[in-house]
C-alpha positions in Angstrom: -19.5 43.9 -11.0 -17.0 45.9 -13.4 -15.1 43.9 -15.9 -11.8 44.8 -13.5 -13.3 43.6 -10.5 -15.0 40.5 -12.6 -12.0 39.5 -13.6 -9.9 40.0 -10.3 -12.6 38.5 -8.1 -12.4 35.3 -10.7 -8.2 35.4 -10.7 -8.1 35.3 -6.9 -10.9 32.4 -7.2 -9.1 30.2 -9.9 -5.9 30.6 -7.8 -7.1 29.9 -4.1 -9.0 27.0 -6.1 -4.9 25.8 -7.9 -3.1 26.6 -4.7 -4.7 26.4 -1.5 -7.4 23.8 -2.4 -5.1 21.7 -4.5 -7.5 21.6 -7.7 -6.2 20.0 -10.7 -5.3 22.6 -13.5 -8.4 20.3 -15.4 -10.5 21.5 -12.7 -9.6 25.3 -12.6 -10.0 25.5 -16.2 -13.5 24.2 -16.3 -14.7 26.2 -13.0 -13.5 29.4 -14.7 -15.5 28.8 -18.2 -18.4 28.3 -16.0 -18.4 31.2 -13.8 -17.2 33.4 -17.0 -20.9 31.9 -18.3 -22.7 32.8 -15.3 -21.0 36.7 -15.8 -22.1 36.7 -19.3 -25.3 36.0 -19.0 -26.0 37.8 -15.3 -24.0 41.4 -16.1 -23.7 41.9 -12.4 -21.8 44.8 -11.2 -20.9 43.6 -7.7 -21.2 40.6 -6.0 -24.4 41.9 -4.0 -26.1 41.8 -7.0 -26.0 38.1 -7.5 -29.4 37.3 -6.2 -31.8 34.8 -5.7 -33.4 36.0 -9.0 -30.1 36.6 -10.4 -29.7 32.5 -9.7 -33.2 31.9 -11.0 -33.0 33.4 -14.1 -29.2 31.9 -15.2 -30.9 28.5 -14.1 -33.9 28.7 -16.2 -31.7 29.9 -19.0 -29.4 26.9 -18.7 -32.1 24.7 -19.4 -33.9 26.2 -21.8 -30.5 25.7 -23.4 -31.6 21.8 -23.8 -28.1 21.0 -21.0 -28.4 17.6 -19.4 -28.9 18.1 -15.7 -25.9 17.2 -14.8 -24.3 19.6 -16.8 -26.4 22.4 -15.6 -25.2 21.1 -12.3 -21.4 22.2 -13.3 -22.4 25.4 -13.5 -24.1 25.7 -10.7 -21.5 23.9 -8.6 -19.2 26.1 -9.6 -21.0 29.4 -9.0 -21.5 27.8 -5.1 -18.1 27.0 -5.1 -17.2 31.3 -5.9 -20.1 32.1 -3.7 -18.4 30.4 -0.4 -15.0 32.0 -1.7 -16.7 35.0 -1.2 -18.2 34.5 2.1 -14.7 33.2 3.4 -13.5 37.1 2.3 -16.5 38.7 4.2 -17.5 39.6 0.5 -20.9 40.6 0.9 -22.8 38.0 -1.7 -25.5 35.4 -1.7 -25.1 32.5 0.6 -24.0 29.6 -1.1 -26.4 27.6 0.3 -29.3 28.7 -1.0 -28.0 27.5 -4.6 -29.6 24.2 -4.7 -28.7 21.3 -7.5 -30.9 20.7 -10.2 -32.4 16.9 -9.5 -30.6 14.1 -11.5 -31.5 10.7 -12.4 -29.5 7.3 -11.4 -26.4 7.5 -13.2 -26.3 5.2 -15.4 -23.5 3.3 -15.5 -21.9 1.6 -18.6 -20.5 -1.9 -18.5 -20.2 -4.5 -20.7 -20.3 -8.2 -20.2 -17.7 -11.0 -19.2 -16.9 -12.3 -22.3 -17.2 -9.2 -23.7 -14.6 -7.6 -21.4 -12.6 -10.8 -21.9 -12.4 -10.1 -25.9 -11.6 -6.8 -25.5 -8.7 -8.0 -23.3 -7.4 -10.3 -25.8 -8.3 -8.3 -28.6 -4.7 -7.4 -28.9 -2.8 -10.2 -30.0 0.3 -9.4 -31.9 4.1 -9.4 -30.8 4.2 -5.6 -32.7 5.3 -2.9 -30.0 2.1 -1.0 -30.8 0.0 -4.0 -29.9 2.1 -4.7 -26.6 1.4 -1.0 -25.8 -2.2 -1.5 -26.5 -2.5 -4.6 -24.7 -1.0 -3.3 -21.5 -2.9 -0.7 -21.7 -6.2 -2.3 -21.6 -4.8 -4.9 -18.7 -3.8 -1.8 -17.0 -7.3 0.0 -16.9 -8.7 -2.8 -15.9 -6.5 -3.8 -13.0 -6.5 -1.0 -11.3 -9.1 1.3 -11.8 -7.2 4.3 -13.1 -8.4 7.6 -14.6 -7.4 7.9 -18.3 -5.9 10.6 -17.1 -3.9 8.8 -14.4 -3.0 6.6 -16.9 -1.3 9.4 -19.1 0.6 10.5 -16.3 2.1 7.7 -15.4 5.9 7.4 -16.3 8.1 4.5 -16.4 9.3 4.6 -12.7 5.8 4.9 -11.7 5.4 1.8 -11.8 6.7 -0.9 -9.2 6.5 -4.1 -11.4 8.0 -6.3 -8.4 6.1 -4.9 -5.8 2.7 -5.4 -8.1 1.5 -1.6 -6.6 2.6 1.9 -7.2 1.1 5.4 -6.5 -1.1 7.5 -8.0 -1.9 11.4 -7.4 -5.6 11.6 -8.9 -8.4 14.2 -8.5 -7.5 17.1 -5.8 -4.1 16.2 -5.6 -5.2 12.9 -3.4 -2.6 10.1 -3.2 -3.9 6.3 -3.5 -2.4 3.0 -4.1 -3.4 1.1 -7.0 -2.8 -2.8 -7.5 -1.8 -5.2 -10.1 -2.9 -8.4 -11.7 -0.8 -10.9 -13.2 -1.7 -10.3 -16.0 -1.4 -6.6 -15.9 1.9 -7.2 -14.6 3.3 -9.3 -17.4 1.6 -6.6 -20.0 3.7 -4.2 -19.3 6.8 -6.0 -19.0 6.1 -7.2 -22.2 5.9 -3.8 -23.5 8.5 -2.2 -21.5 10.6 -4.7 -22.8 10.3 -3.5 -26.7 10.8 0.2 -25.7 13.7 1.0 -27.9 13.7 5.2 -26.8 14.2 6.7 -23.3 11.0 8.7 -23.0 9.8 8.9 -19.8 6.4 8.4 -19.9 5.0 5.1 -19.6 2.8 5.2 -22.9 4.1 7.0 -25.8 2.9 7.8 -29.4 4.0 6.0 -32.4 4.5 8.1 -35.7 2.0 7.7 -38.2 2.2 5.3 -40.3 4.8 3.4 -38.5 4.7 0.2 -36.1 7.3 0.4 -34.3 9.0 3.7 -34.6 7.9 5.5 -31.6 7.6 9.1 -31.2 9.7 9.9 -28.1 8.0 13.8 -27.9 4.7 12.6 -27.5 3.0 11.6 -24.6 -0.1 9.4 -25.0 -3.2 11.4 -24.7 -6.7 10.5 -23.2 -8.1 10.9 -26.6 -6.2 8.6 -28.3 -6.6 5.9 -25.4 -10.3 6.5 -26.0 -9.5 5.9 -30.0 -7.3 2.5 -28.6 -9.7 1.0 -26.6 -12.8 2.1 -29.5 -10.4 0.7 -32.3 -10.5 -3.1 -29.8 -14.1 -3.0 -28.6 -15.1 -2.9 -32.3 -12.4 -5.8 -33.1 -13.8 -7.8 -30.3 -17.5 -7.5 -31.8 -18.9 -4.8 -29.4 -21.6 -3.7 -29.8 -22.1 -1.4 -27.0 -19.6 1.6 -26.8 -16.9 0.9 -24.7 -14.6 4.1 -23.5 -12.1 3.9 -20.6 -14.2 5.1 -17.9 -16.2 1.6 -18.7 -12.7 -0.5 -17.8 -13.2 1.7 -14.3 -16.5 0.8 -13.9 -15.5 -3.1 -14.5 -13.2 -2.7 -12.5 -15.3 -1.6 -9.1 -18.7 -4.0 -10.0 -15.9 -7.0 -10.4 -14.3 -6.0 -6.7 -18.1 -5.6 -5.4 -19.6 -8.5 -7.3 -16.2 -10.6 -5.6 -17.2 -9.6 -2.2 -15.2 -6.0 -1.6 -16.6 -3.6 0.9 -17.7 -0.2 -0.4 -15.1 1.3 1.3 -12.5 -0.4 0.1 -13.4 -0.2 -3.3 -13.7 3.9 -2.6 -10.2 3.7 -1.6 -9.2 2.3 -4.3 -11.1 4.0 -7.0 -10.1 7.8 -5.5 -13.4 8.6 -4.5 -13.7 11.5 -1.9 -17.5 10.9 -0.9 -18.7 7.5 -0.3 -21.5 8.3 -2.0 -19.9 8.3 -5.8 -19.1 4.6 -5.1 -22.5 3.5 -4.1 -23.9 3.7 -7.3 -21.9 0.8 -8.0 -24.1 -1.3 -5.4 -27.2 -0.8 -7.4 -25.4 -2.6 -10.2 -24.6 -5.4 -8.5 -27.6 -5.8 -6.4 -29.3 -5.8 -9.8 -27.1 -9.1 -10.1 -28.0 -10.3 -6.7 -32.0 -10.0 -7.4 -31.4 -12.0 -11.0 -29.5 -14.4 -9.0 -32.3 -15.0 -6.4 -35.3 -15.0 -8.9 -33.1 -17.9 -11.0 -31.9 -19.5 -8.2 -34.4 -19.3 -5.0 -36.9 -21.7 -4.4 -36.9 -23.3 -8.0 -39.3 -26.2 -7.2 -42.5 -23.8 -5.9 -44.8 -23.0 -8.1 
């Protein structure tokens, strides 16, 4: 494939991927550096020339590369993903279906304990705006679910405090309604009502070195709610390492250990395939099978 025709077949790609699939700009991004990897390392000149060997070879490089699986998997799902683009053209290429994924593991997932996530919760305890931020942050996460990402995103009208639900746009443009505790609730009235500035967003920076002074062009990143939540898990004596994702999982093994159908907890977590949110049923039938074996039967031998 010649570097012009690399780089238009890729352009048209990336775009139908942005426009017509709805594909966060996240998501584009990441499926471009990947197939740009696979072009690299494969120096085809047209798209018949990606072949099973082709495949075989970029595979078998990838791991020798020491990737985890499921990384290796990114590329691969991404190359499938340009493959059927192709086929959809009547672009004479490999089928897409004869890229198979490289075997995985069970996911682990990370949680952390009751009283563990109830430290964290009240690990911020101050009246300071930055703690109020931080607090309803954490409440947040763990009330609905949310995507750091999500979180980011969300600005101050996102949010329907009286209602106790808003809207979120998550992962491939999909729309879902997310749900408040009380105590989620109250965090961030608590924090709205210290907000001194009129940024929009919902979570905003303060400037270094400064407790209350907040910095009304910056946005709060993922990376420093991933700092946050580190900076309280450590306060709170945890040992394990706690990230926002973890809140998300808390979130869905609570709603599952509670009594939630799988469904409904796919609904609310954003989850296009059923099949992401079942993983979350071998946690808690872990919990089931310890509460048999310490419960059943006790007075048999």
């Amino acid at each position: 494939m010649a570097q012009s025709d690399k780089n238009d077949f890729l352009r048209q790609y990336l775009e139908y991927l942005e426009i017509e699939k709805g594909r966060s700009l996240k998501t584009v991004e990441n499926y471009g550096r990947y197939l740009s990897v696979f072009f690299n390392f494969s120096k085809i000149a047209t798209p018949v020339d990606i072949t099973d060997d082709v495949v075989r070879d970029f595979r078998m490089w990838l791991n020798r590369k020491n990737l985890k699986k499921k990384t290796q998997n990114y590329h691969l799902i991404a190359l499938r993903g340009f493959l059927k683009y192709l086929a959809r053209k009547e672009i004479p290429s490999l089928a897409a279906e004869k890229i198979e994924l490289a075997k995985t593991g069970e996911r682990e997932i990370d949680l952390i304990s009751e009283d563990d996530l109830e430290r964290l919760l009240s690990a911020p305890a101050s009246k300071e705006p930055k703690t109020l931020r931080d607090k309803a942050i954490l409440e947040l996460l763990f009330s609905t679910g949310l995507r750091v990402s999500e979180l980011c995103s969300l600005n101050r009208d996102s949010v329907n405090l009286k209602k106790g639900e808003f809207s979120i746009r998550g992962k491939g443009e999909k729309m879902r309604v997310v749900f408040l505790s009380d105590g989620a609730k109250i965090a961030v009235e608590n924090w709205l009502g210290k907000r001194a500035d009129v940024h929009e967003a919902l979570f905003v920076n303060f400037k270094p070195g400064k407790k209350d002074n907040l910095d009304e062009n910056a946005r709060l990143t993922p990376r420093s709610v991933e700092r946050t939540i580190k900076h309280y898990a450590i306060k709170a004596g945890i040992s394990k390492k706690v990230t926002p994702h973890t809140l998300r999982h808390c979130f869905a093994t609570d709603l599952l250990s509670g009594g939630a159908d799988l469904r409904s907890v796919q609904m609310m977590l954003g989850h296009a395939n059923i099949s992401t949110t079942q993983i979350y049923t071998h946690i808690t039938n872990r919990q089931l099978k310890d509460i048999h074996k310490a419960f059943h039967a006790k007075k048999r031998k």
